[in-house]
C-alpha positions in Angstrom: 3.4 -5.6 -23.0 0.1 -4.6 -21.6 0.0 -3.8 -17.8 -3.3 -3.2 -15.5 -3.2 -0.7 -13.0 -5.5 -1.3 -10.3 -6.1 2.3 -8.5 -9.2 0.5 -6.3 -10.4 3.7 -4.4 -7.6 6.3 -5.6 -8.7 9.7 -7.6 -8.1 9.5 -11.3 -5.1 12.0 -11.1 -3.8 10.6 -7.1 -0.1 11.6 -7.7 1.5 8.4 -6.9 -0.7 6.6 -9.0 -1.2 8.3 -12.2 2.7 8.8 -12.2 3.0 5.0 -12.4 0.8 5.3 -15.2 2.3 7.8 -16.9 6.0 6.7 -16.5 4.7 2.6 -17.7 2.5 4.0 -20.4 5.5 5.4 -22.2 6.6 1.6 -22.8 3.5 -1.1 -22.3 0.0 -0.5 -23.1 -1.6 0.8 -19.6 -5.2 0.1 -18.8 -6.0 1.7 -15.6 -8.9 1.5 -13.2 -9.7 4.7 -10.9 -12.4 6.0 -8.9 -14.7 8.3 -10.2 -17.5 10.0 -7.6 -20.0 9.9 -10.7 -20.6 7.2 -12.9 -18.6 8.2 -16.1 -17.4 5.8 -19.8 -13.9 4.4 -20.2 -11.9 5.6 -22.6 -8.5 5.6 -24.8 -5.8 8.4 -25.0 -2.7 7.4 -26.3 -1.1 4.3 -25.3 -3.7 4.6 -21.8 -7.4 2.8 -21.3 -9.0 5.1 -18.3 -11.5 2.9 -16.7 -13.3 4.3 -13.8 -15.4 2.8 -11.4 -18.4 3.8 -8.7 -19.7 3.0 -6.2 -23.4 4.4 -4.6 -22.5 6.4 -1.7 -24.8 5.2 1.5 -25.4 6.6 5.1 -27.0 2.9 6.3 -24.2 1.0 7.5 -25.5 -2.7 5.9 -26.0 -0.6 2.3 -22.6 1.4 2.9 -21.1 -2.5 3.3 -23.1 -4.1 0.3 -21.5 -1.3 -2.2 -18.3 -2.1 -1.1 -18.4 -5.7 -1.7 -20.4 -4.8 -5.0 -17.1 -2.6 -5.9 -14.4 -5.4 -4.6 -16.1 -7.5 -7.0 -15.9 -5.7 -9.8 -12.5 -5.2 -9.2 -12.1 -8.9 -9.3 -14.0 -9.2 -11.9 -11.6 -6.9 -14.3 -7.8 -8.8 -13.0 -10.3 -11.8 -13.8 -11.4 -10.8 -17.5 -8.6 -8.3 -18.5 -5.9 -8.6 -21.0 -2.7 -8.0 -19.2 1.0 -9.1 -18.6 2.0 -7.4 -15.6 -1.1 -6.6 -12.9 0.0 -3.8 -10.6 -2.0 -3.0 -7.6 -1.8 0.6 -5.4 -4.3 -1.2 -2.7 -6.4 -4.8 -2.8 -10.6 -5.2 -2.4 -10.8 -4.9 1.2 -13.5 -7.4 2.0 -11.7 -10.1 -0.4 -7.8 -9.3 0.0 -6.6 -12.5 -1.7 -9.2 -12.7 -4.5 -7.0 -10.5 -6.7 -3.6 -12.0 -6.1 -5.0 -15.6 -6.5 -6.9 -14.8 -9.4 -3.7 -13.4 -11.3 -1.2 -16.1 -10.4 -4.3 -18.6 -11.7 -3.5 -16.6 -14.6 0.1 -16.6 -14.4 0.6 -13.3 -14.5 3.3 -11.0 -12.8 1.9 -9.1 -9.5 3.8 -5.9 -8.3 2.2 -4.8 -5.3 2.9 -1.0 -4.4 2.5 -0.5 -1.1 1.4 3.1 0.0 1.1 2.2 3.7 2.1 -0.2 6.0 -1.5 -1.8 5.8 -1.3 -4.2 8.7 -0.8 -1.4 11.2 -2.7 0.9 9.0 -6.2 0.7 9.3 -8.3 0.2 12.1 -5.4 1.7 14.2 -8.3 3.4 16.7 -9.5 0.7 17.8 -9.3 0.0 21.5 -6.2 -1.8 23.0 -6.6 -5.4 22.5 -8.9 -5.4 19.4 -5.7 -3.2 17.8 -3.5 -6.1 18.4 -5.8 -8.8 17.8 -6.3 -7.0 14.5 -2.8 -6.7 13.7 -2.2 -10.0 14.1 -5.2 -11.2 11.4 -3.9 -8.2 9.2 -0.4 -9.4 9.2 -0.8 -12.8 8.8 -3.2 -12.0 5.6 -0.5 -8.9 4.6 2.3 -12.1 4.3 0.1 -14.2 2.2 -0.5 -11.3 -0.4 3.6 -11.0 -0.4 3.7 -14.7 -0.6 1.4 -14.4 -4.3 3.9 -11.2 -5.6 6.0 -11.1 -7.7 7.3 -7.7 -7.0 6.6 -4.9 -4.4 7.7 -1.6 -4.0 7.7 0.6 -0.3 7.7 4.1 0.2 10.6 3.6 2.8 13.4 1.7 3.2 12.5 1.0 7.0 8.8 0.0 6.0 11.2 -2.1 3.3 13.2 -3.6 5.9 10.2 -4.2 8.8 8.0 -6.3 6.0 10.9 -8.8 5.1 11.9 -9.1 8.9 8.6 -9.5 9.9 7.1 -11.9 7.5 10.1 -13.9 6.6 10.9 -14.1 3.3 11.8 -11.7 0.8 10.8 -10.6 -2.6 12.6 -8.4 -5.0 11.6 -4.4 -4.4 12.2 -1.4 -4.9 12.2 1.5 -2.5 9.7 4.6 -4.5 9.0 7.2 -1.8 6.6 9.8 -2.5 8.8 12.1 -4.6 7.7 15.9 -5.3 6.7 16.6 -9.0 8.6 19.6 -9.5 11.1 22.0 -7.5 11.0 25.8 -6.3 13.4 27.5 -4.2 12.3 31.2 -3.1 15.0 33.1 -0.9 12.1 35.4 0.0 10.3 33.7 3.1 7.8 35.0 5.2 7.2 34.5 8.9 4.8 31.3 8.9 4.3 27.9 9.3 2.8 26.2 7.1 0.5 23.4 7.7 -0.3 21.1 4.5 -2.9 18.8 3.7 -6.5 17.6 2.6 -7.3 15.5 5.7 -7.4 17.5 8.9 -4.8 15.7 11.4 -5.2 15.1 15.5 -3.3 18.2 17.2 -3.0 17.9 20.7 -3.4 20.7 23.1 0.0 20.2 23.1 0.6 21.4 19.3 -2.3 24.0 20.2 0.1 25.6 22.9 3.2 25.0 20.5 1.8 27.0 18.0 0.0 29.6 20.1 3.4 30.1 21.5 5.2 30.6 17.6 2.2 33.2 17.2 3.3 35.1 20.5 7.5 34.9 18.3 5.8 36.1 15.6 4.8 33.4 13.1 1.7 33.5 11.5 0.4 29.8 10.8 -1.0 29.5 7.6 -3.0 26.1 6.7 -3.4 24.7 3.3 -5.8 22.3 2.3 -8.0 22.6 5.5 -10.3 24.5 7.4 -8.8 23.9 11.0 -10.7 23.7 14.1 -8.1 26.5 16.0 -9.2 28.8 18.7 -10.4 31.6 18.4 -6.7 33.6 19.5 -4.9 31.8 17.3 -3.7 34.0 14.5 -4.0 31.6 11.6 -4.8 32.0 7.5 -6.5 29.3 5.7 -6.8 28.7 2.2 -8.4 25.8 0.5 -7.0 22.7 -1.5 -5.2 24.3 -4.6 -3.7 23.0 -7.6 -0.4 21.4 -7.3 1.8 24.3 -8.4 0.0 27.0 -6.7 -0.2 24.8 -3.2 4.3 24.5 -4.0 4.3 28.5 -4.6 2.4 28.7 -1.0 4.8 26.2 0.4 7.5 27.8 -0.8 6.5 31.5 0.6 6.6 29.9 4.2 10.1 29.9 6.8 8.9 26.2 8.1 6.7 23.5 7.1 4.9 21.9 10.2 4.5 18.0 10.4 3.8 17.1 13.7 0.2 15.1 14.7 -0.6 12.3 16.5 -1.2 8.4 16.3 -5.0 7.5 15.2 -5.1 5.3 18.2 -3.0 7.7 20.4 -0.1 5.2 20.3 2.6 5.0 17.3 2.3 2.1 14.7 5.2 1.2 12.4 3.0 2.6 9.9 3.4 6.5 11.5 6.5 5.8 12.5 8.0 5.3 8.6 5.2 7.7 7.5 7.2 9.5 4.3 4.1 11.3 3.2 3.9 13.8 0.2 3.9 16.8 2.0 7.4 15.9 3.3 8.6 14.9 0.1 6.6 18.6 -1.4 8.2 21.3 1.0 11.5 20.3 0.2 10.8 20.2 -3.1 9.6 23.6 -2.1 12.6 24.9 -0.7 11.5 24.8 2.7 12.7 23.1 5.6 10.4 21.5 8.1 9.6 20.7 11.4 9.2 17.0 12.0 8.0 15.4 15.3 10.7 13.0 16.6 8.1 10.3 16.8 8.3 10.4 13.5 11.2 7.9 13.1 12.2 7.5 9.5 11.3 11.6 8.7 13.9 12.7 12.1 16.8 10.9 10.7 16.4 12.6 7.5 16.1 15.9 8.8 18.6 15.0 11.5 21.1 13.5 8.8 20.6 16.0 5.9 20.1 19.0 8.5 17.0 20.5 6.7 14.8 21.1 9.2 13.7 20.9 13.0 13.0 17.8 14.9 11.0 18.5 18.3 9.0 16.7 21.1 5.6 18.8 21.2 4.8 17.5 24.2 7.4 19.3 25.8 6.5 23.0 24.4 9.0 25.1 26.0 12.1 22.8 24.3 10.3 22.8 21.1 9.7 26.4 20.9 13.6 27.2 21.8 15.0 25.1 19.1 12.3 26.3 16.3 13.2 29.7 17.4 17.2 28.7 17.6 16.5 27.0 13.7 14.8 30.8 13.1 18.2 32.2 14.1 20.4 29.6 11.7 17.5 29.5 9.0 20.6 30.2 6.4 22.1 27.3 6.7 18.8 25.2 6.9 18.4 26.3 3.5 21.3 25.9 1.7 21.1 22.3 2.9 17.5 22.3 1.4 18.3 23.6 -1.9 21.6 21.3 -1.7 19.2 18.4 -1.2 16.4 19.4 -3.7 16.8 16.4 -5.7 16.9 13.5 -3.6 13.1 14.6 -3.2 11.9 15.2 -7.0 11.0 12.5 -9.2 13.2 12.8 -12.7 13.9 10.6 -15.2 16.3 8.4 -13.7 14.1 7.7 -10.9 11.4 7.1 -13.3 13.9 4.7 -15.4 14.9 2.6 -12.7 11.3 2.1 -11.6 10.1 0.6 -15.2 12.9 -1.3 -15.6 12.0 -3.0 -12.3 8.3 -3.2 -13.1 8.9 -4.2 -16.6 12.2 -5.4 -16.7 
């Protein structure tokens, strides 16, 4: 069984990728394509061909286009020319998004299509009003006939799940593989912060600026990883930079809360934030440390609500949010027994990792 894993623009070691490639490697020959920033030589280790791919980095918008259509291609190219039984794609060439499918089915192979977002209301998201719908409705209408060439497709929620089949009409067999945590820590020792994860700086409002001002004023120091926020000067805030998996779960760990609260791209919420299940989620539970989840946030609220491991607040209305943070502060023993109670719902193991071969390869 040989299986291609297309990883289009995703990092060689992107942790939802590489552990599909990990976890099919142990039973099919794996030959996976990544991004590389530098142009570098594929290779074999083990039962896995690394093949990275570059593209030129340009500043002029009709250069910055050309490279992407030169890298699309040669992603084409590959599902074109490769050897492979199963072709499993973590995104699609974004200037030719049914290229790839077609050109596997011509081939007769199995597609499973992992889908990390909810693309269609995804990208583009900050466009103005009635381009944003306009746009949705091209991107959906394109999203159902890349489901249409699958064979397989696996969500990171069970709403996203449930929104695709309801909204394109027709179903395909899946499998619900949310962004698990790699591995689990649970230190009874917190300090007094909040912790704010992540490599891509998110929109705060002034809103969330006053929230957290507010926890400063109650004593919490905020304490940012991954980031160099743009705070004001009075906030009392530490910052440390993107760290190695383990040591960013120690610093996780260390902190009361885990904030994950930020606004829509486009100020208004799509599907796509609304069934956001991102890794940092997924990580400070892992972490043993309850969060605090912005009710907007649909399918992360009823977690928290139903498991009772965290906070859900408005931010908009600071005052309310501040009182039940600081009421959660007060009851923080209970938050975290449920937490550690919960721990491995959010950890990838080996019978999650069984259960998604056997679908893939199965």
């Amino acid at each position: 069984m040989n299986v291609l894993i297309i990883g289009y623009l995703h990092d060689k070691y992107d942790k939802r990728v590489f552990r599909t490639v990990n976890a099919l490697s142990k039973r099919a020959k794996v030959m996976y394509q990544y991004f590389s920033k530098q142009p570098a030589k594929s290779y074999y280790e083990g039962n896995v061909h690394y093949y990275p791919l570059t593209k030129s980095s340009e500043r002029n918008p009709l250069k910055k286009i050309k490279s992407r259509v030169d890298f699309d291609r040669s992603i084409v190219k590959l599902i074109k020319t490769a050897e492979y039984d199963i072709l499993y794609m973590h995104a699609f060439p974004f200037s030719m998004p049914l290229a790839a499918f077609k050109w596997a089915k011509k081939r007769n192979k199995v597609v499973v299509y992992d889908l990390h977002e909810l693309h269609p209301e995804d990208m583009f998201e900050n466009l103005p009003a009635p381009l944003r719908y306009l746009k949705r409705f091209i991107f959906w209408n394109v999203f159902r006939k890349q489901i249409e060439l699958c064979d397989k497709i696996i969500c990171v929620s069970q709403d996203t799940e449930t929104t695709i089949f309801e909204k394109i009409g027709l179903r395909k067999p899946s499998l619900v593989v949310p962004n698990y945590a790699s591995l689990k820590l649970s230190s009874p020792s917190k300090n007094k912060e909040i912790c704010i994860v992540g490599k891509t700086p998110r929109g705060l409002s002034q809103a969330h600026i006053k929230l957290l001002s507010r926890l400063n004023e109650a004593g919490f120091l905020i304490k940012v990883i991954g980031y160099t926020p743009n705070f004001p000067d009075d906030l009392k805030y530490i910052s440390l930079e993107a760290l190695p998996y383990e040591r960013m779960m120690e610093e996780i760990s260390k902190s009361a809360f885990s904030f994950i609260s930020y606004d829509p791209p486009s100020g208004k919420s799509s599907r796509n934030y609304m069934f956001a299940l991102p890794n940092k989620f997924f990580d400070s539970i892992a972490a043993g440390t309850p969060v605090i989840v912005r009710d907007s946030f649909v399918t992360m609220s009823k977690l928290v609500k139903e498991l009772v491991i965290g906070e859900v607040i408005e931010p908009e209305d600071v005052d309310k949010s501040v009182e039940d943070i600081l009421r959660a502060y007060e009851n923080y023993e209970i938050l975290f027994e449920n937490v550690v109670k919960y721990q491995d719902m959010f950890v990838w193991d080996e019978a999650k990792e069984k259960e998604f071969v056997e679908f893939v390869i199965g």
